[in-house]
Predicted model as a PDB file, atoms N, CA, C, CB and O in Angstrom, pLDDT in the B-factor column:
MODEL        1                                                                  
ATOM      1  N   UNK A   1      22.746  10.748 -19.239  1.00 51.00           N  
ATOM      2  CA  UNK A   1      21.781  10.185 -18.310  1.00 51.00           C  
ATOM      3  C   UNK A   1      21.036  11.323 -17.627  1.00 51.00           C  
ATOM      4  CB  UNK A   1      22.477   9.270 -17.268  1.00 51.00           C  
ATOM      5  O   UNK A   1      21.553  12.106 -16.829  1.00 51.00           O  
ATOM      6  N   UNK A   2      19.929  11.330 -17.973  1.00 59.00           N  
ATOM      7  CA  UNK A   2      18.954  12.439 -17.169  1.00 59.00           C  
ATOM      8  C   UNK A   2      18.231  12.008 -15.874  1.00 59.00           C  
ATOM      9  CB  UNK A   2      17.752  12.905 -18.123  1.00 59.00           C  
ATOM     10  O   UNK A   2      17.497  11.069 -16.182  1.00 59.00           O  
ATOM     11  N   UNK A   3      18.135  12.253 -14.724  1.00 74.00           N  
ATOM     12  CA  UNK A   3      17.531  12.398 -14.012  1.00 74.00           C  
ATOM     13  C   UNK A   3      16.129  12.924 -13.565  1.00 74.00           C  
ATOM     14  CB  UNK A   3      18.126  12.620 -13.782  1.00 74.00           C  
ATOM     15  O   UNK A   3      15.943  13.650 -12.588  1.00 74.00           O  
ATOM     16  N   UNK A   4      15.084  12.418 -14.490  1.00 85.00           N  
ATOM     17  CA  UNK A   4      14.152  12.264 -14.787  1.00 85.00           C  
ATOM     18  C   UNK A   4      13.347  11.434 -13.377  1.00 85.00           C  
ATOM     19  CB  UNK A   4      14.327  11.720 -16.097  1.00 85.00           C  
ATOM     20  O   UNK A   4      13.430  10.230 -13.131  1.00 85.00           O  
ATOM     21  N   UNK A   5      12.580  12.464 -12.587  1.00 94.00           N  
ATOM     22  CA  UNK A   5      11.791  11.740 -11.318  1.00 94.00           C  
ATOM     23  C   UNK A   5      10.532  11.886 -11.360  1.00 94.00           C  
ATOM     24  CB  UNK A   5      12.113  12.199  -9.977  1.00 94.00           C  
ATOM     25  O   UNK A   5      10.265  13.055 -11.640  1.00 94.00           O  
ATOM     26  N   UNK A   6       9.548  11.198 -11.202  1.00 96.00           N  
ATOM     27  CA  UNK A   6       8.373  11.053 -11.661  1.00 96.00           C  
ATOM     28  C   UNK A   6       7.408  10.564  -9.885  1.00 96.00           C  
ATOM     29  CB  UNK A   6       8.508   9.762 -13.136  1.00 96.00           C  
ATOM     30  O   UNK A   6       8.000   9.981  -8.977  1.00 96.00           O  
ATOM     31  N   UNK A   7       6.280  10.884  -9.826  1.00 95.00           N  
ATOM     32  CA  UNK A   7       5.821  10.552  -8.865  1.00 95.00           C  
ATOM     33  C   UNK A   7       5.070   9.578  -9.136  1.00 95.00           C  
ATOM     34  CB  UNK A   7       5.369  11.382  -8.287  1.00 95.00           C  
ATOM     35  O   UNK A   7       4.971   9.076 -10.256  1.00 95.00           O  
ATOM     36  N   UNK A   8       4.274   9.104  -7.801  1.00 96.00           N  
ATOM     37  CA  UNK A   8       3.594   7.683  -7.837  1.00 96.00           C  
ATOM     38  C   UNK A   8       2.393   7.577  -8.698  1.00 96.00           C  
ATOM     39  CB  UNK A   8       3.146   7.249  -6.441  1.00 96.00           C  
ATOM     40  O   UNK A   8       2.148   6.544  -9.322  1.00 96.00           O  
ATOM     41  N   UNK A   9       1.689   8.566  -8.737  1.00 97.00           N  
ATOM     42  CA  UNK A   9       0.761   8.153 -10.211  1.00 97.00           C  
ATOM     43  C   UNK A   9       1.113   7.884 -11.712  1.00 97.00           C  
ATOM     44  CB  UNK A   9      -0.086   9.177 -10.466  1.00 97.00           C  
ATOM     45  O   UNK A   9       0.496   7.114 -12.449  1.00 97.00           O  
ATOM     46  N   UNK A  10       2.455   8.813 -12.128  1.00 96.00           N  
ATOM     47  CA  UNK A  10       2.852   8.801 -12.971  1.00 96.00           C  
ATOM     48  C   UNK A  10       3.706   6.950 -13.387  1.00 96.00           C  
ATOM     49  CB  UNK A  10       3.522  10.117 -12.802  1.00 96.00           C  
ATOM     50  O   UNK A  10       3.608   6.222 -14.374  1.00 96.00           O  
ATOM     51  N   UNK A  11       4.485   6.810 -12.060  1.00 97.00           N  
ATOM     52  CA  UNK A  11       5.048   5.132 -12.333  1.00 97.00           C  
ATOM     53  C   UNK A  11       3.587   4.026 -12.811  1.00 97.00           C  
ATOM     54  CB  UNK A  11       5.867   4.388 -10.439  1.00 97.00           C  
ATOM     55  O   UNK A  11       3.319   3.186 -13.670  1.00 97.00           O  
ATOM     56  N   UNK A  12       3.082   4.544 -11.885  1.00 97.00           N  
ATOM     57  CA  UNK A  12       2.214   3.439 -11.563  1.00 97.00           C  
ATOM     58  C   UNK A  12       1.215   3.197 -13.004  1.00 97.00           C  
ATOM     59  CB  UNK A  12       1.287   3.859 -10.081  1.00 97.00           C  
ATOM     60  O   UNK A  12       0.582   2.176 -13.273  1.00 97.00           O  
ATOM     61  N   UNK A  13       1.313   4.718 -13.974  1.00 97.00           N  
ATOM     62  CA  UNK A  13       0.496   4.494 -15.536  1.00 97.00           C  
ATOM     63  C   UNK A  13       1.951   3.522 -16.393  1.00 97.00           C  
ATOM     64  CB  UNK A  13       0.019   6.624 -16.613  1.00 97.00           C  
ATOM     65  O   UNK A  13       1.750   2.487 -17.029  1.00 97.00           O  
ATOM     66  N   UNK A  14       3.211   4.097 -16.221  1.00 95.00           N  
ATOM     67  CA  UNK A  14       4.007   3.438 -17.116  1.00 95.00           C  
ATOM     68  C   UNK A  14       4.124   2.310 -16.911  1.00 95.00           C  
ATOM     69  CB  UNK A  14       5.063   3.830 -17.257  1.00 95.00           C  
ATOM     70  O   UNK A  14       4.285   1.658 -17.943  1.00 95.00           O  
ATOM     71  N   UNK A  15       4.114   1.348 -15.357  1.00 94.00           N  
ATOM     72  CA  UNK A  15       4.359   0.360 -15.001  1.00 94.00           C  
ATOM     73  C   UNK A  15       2.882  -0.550 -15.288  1.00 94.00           C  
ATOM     74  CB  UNK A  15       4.943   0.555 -13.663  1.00 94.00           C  
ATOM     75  O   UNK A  15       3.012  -1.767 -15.416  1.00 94.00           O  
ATOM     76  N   UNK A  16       1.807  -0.083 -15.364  1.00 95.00           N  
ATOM     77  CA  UNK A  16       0.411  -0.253 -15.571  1.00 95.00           C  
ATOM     78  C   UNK A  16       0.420  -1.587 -14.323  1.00 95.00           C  
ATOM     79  CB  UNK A  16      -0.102  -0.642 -17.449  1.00 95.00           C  
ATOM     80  O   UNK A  16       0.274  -2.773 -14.617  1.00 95.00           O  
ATOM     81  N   UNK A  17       0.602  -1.120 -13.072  1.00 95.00           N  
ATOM     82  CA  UNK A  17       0.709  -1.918 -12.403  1.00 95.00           C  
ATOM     83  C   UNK A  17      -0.630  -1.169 -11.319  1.00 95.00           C  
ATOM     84  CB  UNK A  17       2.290  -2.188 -12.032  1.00 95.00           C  
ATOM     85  O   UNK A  17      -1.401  -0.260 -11.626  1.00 95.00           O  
ATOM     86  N   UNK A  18      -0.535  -1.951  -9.972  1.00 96.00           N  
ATOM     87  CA  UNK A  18      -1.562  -1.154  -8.826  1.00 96.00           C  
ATOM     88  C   UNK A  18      -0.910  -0.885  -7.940  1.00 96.00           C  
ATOM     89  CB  UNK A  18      -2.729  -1.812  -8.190  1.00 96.00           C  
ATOM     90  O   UNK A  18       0.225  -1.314  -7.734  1.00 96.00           O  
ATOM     91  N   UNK A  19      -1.864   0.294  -6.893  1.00 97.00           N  
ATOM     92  CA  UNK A  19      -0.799   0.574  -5.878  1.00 97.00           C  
ATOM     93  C   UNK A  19      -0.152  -0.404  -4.653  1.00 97.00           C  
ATOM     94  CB  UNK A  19      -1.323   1.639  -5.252  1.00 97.00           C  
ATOM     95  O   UNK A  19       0.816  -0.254  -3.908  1.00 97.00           O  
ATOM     96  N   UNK A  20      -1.131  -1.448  -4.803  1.00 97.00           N  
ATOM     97  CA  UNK A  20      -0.747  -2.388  -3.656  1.00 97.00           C  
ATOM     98  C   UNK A  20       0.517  -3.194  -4.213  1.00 97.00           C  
ATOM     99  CB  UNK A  20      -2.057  -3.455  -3.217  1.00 97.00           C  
ATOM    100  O   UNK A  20       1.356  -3.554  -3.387  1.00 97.00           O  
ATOM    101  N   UNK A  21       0.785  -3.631  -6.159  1.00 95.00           N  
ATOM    102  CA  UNK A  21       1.985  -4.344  -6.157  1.00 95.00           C  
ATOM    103  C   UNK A  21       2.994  -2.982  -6.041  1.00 95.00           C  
ATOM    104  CB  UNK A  21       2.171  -5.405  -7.590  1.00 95.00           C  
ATOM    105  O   UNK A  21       4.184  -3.253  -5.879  1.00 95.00           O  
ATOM    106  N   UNK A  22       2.630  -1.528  -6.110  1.00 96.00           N  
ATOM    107  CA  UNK A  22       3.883  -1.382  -6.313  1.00 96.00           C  
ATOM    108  C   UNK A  22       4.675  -0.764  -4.621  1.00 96.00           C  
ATOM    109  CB  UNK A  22       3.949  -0.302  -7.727  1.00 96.00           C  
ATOM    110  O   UNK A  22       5.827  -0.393  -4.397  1.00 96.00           O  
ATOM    111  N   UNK A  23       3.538  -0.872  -3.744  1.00 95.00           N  
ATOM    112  CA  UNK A  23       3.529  -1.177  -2.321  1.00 95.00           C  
ATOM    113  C   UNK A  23       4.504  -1.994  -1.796  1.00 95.00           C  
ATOM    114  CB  UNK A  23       2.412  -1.721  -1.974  1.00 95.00           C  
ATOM    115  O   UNK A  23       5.151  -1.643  -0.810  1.00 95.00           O  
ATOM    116  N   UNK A  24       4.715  -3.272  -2.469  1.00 94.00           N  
ATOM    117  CA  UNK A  24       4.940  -5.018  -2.588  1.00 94.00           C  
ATOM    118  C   UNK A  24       6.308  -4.588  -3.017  1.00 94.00           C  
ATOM    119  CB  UNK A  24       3.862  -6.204  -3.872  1.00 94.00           C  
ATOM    120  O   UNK A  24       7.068  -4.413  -2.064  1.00 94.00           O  
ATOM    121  N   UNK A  25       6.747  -4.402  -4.032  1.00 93.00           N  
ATOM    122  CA  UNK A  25       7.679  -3.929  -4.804  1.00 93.00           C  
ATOM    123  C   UNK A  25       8.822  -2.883  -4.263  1.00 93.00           C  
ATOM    124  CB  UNK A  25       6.971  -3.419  -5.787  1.00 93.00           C  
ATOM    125  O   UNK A  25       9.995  -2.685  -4.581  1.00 93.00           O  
ATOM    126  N   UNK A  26       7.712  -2.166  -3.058  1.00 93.00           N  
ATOM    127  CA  UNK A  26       8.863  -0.982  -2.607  1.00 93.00           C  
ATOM    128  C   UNK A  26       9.348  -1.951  -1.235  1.00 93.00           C  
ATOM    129  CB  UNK A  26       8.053   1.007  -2.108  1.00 93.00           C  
ATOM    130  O   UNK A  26      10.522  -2.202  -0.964  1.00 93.00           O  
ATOM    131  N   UNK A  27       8.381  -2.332  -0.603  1.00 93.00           N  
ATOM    132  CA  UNK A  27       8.617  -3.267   0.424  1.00 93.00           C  
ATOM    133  C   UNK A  27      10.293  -4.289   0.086  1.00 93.00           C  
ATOM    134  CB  UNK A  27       7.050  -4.295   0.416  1.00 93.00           C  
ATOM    135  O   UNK A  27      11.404  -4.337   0.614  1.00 93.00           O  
ATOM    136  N   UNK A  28       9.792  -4.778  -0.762  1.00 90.00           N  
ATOM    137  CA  UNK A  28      10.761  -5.901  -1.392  1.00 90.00           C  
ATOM    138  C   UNK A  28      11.964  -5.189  -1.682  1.00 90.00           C  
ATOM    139  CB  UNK A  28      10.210  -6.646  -2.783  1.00 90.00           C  
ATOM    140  O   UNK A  28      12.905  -5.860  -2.105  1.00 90.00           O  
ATOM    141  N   UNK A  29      12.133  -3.826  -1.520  1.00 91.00           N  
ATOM    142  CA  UNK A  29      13.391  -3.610  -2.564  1.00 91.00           C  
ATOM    143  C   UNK A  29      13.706  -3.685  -3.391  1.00 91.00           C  
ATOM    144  CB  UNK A  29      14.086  -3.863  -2.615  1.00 91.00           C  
ATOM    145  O   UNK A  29      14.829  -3.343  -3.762  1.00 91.00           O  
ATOM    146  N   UNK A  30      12.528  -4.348  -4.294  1.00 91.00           N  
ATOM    147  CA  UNK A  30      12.662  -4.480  -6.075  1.00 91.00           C  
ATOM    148  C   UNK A  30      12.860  -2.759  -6.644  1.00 91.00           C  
ATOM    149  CB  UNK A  30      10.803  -5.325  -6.929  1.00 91.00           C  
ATOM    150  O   UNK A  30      13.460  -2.719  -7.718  1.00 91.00           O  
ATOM    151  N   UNK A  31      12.584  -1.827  -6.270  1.00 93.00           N  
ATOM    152  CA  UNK A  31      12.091  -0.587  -6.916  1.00 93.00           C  
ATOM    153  C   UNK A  31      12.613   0.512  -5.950  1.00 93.00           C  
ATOM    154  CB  UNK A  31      10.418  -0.558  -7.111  1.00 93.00           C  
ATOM    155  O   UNK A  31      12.231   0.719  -4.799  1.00 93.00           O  
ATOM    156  N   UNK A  32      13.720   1.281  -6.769  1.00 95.00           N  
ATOM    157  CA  UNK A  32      14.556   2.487  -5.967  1.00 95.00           C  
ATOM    158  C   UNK A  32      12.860   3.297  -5.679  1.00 95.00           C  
ATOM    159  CB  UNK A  32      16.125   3.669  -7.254  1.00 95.00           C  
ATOM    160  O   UNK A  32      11.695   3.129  -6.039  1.00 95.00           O  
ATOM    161  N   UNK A  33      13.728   4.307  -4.729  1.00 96.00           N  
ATOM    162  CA  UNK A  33      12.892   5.600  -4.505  1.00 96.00           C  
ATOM    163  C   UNK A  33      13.394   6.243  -3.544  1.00 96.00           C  
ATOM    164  CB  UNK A  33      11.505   5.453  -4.206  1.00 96.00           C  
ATOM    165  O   UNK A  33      14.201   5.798  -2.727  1.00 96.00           O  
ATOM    166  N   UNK A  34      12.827   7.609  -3.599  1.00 95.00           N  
ATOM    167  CA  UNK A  34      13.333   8.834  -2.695  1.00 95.00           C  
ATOM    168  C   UNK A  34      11.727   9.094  -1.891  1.00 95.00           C  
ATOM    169  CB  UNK A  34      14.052  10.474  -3.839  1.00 95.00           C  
ATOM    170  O   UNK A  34      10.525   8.890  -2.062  1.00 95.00           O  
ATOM    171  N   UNK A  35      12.628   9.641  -0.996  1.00 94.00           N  
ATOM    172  CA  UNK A  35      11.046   9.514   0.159  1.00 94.00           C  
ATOM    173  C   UNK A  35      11.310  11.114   0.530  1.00 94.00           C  
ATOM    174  CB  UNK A  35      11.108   8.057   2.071  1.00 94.00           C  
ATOM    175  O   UNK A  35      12.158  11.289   1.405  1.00 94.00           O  
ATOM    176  N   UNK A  36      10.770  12.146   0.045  1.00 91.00           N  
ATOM    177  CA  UNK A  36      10.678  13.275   0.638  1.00 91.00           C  
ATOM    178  C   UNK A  36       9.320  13.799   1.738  1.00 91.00           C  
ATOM    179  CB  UNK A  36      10.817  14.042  -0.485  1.00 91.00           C  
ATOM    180  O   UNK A  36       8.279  14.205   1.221  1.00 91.00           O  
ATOM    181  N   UNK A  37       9.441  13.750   3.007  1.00 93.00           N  
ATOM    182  CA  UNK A  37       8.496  14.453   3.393  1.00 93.00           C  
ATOM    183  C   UNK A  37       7.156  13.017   3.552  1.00 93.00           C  
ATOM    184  CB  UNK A  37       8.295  15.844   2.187  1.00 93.00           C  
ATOM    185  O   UNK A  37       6.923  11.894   3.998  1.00 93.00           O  
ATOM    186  N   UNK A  38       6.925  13.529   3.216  1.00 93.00           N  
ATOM    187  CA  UNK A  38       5.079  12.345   2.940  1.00 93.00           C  
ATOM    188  C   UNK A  38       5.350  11.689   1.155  1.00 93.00           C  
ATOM    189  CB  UNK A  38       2.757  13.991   2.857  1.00 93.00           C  
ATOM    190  O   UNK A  38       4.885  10.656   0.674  1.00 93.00           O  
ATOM    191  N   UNK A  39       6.077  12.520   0.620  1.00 94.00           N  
ATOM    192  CA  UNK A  39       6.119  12.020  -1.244  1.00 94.00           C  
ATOM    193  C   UNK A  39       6.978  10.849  -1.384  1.00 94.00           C  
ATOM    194  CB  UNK A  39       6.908  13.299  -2.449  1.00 94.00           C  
ATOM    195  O   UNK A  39       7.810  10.411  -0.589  1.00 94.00           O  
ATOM    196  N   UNK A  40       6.601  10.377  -2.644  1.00 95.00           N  
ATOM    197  CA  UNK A  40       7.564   9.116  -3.100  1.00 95.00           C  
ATOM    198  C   UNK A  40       7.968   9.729  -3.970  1.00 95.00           C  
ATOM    199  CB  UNK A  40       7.091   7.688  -3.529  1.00 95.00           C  
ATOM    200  O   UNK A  40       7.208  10.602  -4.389  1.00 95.00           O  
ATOM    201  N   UNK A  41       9.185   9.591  -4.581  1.00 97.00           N  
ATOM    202  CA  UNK A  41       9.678   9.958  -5.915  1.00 97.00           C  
ATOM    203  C   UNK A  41      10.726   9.093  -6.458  1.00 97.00           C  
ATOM    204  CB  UNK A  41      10.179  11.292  -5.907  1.00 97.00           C  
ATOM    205  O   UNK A  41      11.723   8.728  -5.835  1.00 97.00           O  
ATOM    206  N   UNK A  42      10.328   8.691  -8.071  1.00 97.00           N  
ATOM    207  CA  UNK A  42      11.226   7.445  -8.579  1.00 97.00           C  
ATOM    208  C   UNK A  42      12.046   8.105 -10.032  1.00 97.00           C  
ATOM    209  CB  UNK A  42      10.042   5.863  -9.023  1.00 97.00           C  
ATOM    210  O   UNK A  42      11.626   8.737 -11.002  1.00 97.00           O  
ATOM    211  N   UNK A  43      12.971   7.766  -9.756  1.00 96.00           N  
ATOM    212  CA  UNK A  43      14.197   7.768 -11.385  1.00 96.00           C  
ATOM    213  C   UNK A  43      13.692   6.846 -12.031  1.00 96.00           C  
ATOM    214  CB  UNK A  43      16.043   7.327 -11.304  1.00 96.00           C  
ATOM    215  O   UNK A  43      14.005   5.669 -11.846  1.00 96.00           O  
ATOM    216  N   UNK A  44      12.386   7.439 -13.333  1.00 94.00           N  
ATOM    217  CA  UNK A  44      12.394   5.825 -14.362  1.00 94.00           C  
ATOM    218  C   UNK A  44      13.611   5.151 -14.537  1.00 94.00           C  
ATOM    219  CB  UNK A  44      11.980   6.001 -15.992  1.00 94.00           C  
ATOM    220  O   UNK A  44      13.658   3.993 -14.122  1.00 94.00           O  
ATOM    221  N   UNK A  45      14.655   5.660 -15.094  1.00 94.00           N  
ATOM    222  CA  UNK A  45      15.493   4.951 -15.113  1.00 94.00           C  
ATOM    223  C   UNK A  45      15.895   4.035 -14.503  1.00 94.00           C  
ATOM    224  CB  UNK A  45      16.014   5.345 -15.171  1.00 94.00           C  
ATOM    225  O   UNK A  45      16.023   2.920 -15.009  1.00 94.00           O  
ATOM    226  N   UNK A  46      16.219   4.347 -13.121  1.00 94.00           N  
ATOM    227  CA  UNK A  46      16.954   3.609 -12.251  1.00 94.00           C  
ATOM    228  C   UNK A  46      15.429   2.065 -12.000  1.00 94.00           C  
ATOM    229  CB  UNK A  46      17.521   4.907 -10.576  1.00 94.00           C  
ATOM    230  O   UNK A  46      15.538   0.841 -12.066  1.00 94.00           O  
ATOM    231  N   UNK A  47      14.197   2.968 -11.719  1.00 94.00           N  
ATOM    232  CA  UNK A  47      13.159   1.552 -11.787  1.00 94.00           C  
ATOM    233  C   UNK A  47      13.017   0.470 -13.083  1.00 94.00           C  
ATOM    234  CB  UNK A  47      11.619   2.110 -11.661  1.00 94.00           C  
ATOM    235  O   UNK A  47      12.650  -0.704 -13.042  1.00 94.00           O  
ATOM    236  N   UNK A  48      13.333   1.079 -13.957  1.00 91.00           N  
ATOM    237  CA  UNK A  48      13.397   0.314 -14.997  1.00 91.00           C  
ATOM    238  C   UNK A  48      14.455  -1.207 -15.104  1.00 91.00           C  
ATOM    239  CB  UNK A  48      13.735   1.339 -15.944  1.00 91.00           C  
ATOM    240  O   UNK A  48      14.139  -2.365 -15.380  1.00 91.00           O  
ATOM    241  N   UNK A  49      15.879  -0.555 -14.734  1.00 92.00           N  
ATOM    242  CA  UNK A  49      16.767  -1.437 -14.736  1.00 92.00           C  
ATOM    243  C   UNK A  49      16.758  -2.059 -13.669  1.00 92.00           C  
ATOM    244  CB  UNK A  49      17.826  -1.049 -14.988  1.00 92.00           C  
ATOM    245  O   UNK A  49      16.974  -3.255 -13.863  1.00 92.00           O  
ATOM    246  N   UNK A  50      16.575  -1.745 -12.407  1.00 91.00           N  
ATOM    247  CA  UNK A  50      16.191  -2.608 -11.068  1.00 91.00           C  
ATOM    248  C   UNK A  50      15.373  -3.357 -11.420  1.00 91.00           C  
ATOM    249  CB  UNK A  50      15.654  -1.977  -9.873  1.00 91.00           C  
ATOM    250  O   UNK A  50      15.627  -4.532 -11.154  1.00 91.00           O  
ATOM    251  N   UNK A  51      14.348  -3.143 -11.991  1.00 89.00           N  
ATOM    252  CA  UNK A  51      12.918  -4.169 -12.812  1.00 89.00           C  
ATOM    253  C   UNK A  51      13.843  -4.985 -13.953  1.00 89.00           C  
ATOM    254  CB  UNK A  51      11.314  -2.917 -13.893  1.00 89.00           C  
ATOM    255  O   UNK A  51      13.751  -6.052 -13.348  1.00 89.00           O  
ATOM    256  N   UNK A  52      14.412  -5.228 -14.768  1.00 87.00           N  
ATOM    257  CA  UNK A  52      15.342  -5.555 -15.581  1.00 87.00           C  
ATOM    258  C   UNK A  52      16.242  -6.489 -14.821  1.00 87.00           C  
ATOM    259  CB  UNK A  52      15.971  -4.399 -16.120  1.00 87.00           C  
ATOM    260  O   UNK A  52      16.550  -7.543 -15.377  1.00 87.00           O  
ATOM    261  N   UNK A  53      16.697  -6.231 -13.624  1.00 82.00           N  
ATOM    262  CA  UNK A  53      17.519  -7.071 -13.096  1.00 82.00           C  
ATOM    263  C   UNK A  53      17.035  -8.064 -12.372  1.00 82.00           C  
ATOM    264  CB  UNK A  53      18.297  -6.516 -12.475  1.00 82.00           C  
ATOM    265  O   UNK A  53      17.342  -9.255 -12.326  1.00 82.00           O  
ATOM    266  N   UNK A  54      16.152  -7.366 -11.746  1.00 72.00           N  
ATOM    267  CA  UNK A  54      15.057  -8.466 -10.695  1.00 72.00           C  
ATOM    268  C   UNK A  54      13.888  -8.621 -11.426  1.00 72.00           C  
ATOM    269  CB  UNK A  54      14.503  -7.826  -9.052  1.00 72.00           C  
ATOM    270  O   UNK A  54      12.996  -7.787 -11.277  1.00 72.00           O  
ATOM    271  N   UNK A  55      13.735  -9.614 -12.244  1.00 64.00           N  
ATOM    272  CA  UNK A  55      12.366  -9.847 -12.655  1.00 64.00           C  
ATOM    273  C   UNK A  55      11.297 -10.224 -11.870  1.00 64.00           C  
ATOM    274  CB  UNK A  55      12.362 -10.657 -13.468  1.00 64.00           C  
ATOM    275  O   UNK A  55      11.355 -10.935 -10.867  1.00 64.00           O  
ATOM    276  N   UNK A  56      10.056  -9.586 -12.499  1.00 63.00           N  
ATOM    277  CA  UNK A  56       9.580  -9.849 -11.570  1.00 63.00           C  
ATOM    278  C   UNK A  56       8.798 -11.675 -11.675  1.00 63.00           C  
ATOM    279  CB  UNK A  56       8.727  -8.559 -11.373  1.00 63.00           C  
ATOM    280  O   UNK A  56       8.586 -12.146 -12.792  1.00 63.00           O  
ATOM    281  N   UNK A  57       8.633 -12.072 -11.054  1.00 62.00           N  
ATOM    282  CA  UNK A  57       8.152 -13.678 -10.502  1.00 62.00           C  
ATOM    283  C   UNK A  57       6.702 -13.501 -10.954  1.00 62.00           C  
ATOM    284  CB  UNK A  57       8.297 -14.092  -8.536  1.00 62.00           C  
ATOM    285  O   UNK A  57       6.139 -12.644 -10.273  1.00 62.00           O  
ATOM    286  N   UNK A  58       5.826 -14.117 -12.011  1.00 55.00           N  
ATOM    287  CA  UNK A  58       4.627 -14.117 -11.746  1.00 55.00           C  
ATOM    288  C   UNK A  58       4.368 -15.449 -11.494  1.00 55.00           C  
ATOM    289  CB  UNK A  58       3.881 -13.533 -12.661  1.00 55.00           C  
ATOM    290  O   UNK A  58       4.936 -16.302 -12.175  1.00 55.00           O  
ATOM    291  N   UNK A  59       3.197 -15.916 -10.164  1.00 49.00           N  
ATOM    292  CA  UNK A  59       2.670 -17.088  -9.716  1.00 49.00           C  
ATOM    293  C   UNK A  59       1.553 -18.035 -10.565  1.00 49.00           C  
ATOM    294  CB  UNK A  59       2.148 -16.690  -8.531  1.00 49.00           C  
ATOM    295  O   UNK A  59       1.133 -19.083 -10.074  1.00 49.00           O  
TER     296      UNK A  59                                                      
ENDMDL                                                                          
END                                                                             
């Protein structure tokens, strides 16, 4: 298991999502992250399977 951390532009191309759901998403607790300083930083991994577990709901 690598520990592979990626910042918020980088999620936000793999997830091909926007910044406001993934705003929504951090809010919610759907989506780990490390908060250094002013930065976000995410373990694909760990977002992946949190996304995997909590699907997400589309309306």
């Amino acid at each position: 298991m690598s520990n592979k951390f990626i910042d918020t532009q980088q999620l936000l191309e793999v997830l091909a999502i926007s910044p406001a759901t993934l705003n929504r998403y951090k809010k919610r607790g759907m989506i780990p992250y490390i908060k250094l300083g002013n930065v976000h930083r995410y373990d694909l991994e760990k977002v992946i399977r949190a996304l995997e577990y909590n699907p997400i709901k589309i309306r």
